[in-house]
C-alpha positions in Angstrom: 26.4 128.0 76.3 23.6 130.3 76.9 25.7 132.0 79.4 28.9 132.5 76.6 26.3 133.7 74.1 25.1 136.4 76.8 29.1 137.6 78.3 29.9 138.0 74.3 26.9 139.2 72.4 28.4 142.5 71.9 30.7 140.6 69.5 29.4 137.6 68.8 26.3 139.5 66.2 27.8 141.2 63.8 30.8 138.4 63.7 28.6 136.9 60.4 29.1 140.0 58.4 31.9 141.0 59.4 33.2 137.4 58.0 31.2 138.4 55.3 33.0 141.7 54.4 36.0 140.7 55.6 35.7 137.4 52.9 34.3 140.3 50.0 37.2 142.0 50.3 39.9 139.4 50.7 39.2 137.5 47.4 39.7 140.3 44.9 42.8 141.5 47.1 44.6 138.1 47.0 43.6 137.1 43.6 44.9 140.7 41.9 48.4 140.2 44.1 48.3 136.7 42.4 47.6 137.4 38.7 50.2 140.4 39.3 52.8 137.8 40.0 51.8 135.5 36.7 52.5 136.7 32.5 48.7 136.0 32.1 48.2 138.2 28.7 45.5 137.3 26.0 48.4 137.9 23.4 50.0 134.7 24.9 48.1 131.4 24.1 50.1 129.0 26.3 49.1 128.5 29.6 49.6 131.1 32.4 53.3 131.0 34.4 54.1 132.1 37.4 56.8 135.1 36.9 57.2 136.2 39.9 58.1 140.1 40.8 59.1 140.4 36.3 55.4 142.6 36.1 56.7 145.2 39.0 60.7 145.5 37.6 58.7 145.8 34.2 55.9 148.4 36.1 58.4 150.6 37.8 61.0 151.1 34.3 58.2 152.5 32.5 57.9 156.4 32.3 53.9 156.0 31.6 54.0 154.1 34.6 55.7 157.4 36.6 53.8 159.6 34.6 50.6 158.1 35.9 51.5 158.1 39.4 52.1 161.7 38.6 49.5 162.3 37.4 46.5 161.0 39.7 48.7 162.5 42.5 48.1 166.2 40.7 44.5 165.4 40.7 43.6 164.4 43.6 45.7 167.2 45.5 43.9 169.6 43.2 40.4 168.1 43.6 40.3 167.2 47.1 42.3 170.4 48.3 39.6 172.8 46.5 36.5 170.4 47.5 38.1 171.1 51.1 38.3 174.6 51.7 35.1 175.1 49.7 33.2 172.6 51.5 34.2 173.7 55.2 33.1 177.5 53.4 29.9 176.8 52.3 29.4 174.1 55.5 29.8 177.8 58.0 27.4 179.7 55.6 24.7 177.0 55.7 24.9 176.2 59.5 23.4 180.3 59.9 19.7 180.1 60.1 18.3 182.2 56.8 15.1 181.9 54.6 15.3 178.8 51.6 18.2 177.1 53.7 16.0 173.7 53.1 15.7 174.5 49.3 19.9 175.6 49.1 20.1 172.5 51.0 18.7 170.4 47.8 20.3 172.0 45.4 23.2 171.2 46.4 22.9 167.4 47.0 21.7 167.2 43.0 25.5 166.8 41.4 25.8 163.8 44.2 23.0 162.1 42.7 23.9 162.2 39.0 25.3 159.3 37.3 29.2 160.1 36.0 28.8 159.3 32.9 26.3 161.8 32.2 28.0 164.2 34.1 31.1 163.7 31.9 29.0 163.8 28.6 27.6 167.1 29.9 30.6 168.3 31.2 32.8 167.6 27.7 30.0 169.3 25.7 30.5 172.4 28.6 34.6 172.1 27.8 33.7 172.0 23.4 36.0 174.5 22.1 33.8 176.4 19.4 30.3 176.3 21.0 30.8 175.0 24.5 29.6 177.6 27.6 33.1 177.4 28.8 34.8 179.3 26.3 31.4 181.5 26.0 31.9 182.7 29.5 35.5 183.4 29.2 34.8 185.7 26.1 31.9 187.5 28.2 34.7 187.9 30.8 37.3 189.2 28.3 39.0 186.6 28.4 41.0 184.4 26.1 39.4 181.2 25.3 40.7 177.8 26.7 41.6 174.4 25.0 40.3 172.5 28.3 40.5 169.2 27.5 42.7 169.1 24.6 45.7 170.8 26.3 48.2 169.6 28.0 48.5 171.7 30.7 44.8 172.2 31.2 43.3 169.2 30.9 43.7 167.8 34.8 43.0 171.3 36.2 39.4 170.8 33.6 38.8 167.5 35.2 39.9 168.2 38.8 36.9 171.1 38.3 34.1 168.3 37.4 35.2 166.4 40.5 34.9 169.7 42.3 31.4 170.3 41.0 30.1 166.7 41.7 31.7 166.3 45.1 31.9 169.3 47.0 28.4 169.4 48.5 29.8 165.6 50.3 32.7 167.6 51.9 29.5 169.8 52.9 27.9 167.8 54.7 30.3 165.9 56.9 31.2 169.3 57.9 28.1 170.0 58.7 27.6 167.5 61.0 30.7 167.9 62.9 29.8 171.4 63.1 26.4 170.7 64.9 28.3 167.9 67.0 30.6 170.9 68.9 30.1 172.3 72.1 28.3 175.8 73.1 30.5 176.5 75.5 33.3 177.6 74.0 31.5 179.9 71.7 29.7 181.4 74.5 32.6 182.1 76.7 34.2 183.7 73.1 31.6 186.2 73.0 31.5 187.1 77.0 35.4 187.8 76.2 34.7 190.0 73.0 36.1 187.5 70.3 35.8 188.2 67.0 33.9 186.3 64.2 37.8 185.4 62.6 38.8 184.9 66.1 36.0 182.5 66.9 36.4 180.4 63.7 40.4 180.5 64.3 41.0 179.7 67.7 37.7 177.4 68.4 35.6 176.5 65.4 38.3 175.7 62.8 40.6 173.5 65.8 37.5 171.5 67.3 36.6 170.8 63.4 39.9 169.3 62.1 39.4 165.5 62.9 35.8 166.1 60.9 37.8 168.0 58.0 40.1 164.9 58.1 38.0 162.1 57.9 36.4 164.2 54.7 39.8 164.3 53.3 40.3 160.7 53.7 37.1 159.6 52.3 37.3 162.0 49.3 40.9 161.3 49.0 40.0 157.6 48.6 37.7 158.3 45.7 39.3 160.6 44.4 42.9 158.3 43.8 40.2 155.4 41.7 38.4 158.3 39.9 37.9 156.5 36.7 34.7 156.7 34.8 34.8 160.9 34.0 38.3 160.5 33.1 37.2 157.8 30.3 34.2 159.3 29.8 35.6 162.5 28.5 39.4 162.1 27.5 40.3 158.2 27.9 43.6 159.3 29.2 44.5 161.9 26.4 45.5 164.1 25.0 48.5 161.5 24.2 48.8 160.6 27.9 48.3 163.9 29.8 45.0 162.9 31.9 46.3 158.8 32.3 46.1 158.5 35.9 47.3 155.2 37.5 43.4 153.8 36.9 42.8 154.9 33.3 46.9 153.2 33.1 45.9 150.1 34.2 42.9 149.6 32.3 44.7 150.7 29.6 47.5 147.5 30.1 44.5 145.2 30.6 42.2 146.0 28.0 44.3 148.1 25.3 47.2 145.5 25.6 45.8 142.5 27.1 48.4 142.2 29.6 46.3 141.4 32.4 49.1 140.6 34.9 50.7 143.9 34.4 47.3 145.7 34.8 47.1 143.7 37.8 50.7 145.2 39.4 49.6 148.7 38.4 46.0 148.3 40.3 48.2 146.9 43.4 50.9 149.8 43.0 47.2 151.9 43.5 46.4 150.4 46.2 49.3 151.1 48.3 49.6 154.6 46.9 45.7 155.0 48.4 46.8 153.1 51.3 49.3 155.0 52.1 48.1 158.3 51.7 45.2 157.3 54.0 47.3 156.2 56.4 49.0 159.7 56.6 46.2 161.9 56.8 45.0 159.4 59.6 48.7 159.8 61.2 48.3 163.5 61.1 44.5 163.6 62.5 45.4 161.6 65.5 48.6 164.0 66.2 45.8 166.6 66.3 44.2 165.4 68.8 46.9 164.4 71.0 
């Protein structure tokens, strides 16, 4: 026995919390999939029925449903592509030695630590048409002044920018680490052969950091599908239904309409749409490095 214990220790320690996980995750999985397959609705006061695949046929002929989907797709292109290139940006400025790099360093970490609810309260009182700083620094700009949140057209582009502020400096710092994980070599040999600073950050920095910009992309890309709580916080979905992403949708069905098994089909339907985007962006990291 002691023997067995010693050949598989490697695995046999963390098997107890892997069960663990493994067991915290599989509940709330197999118990949506199974409410999404019942008419469970607090409208209803008989007893719950099984209905099969009725809640997805239902999910997938409704426009709000497509217009959702839409919807958080636009955002979290828009979010996750700006928090990218900005964060790889100010990840090459910071990794230059220079005087309050510690106290830069801080700064940016503060927007991580806030809570979003108060970063949406702030953020809406930013966006208020007549005396919010929004509009105020557009006029000192000469520019016109913006309905942010309650247009149509702007009001994703106005939340995709709190997302940007809050979650940027993460995208910072995984690149920073994957920056002061490369090799010296290749930057030496750069400069011996007269490279360029563009050169250097085309040919070498920019191709040795692409499986670190990718696993950012995937972890913000995650979040960024299941943002929920500055969305409610400062339009619940609206105007009408121009900022209902597939979360705000869903809890929406459950708790606007009661129709918790077609909530539950719409959180599943989010699942595989974050599921499958990781996947990809997984796909295309491990092409890279082929």
């Amino acid at each position: 026995m002691n023997r067995y214990i010693e050949r598989n220790i490697s695995w046999l320690f963390p098997l107890p919390a892997a069960i663990f996980i493994l067991s915290m995750m599989a509940f709330p999985i197999t118990y949506t999939v199974w409410v999404s397959l019942t008419d469970w609705s607090m409208a209803s006061s008989g007893s719950v029925k099984f209905i099969g695949l009725q809640n997805y046929i239902d999910l997938f002929s409704d426009d709000r449903f497509y217009n959702s989907v839409k919807l958080t797709i636009y955002f979290t292109v828009l979010a996750v592509g700006v928090e990218t290139v900005l964060g790889v940006a100010i990840a090459l400025i910071l990794n230059r030695e220079f005087q309050g790099k510690g106290l830069v360093k801080g700064i940016l970490l503060l927007p991580m630590v806030a809570t979003p609810v108060a970063i949406g309260l702030a953020w809406t009182l930013f966006y208020e048409p007549t005396i919010g700083l929004g509009n105020y620094a557009l006029q000192l700009l000469g520019m016109a002044p913006s309905k942010w949140l309650a247009s149509n057209t702007a009001v994703i582009p106005s939340l995709a920018l709190v997302d940007i502020w809050e979650w940027t400096p993460m995208v910072t710092l995984i690149v920073l680490a994957g920056l002061a994980s490369l090799p010296n070599e290749p930057y030496e040999a750069a400069l011996v052969d007269g490279a360029s600073e563009w050169q250097i950050f085309r040919y070498i920095t920019l191709p040795l950091l692409f499986p670190t910009i990718m696993i950012a992309v995937v972890l913000r890309g995650i979040d960024a599908f299941k943002t929920f709580d500055i969305i409610y916080t400062m339009t619940a979905g609206g105007p009408g239904f121009a900022s209902e992403t597939l979360n705000i949708y869903a809890y929406n069905l459950a708790f606007g309409y009661f129709k918790f098994g077609a909530a539950s089909s719409a959180l599943v339907a989010l699942l595989a749409l974050v599921l499958g985007s990781s996947l990809i962006v997984l796909w295309i990291r491990r092409s890279w490095e082929q």
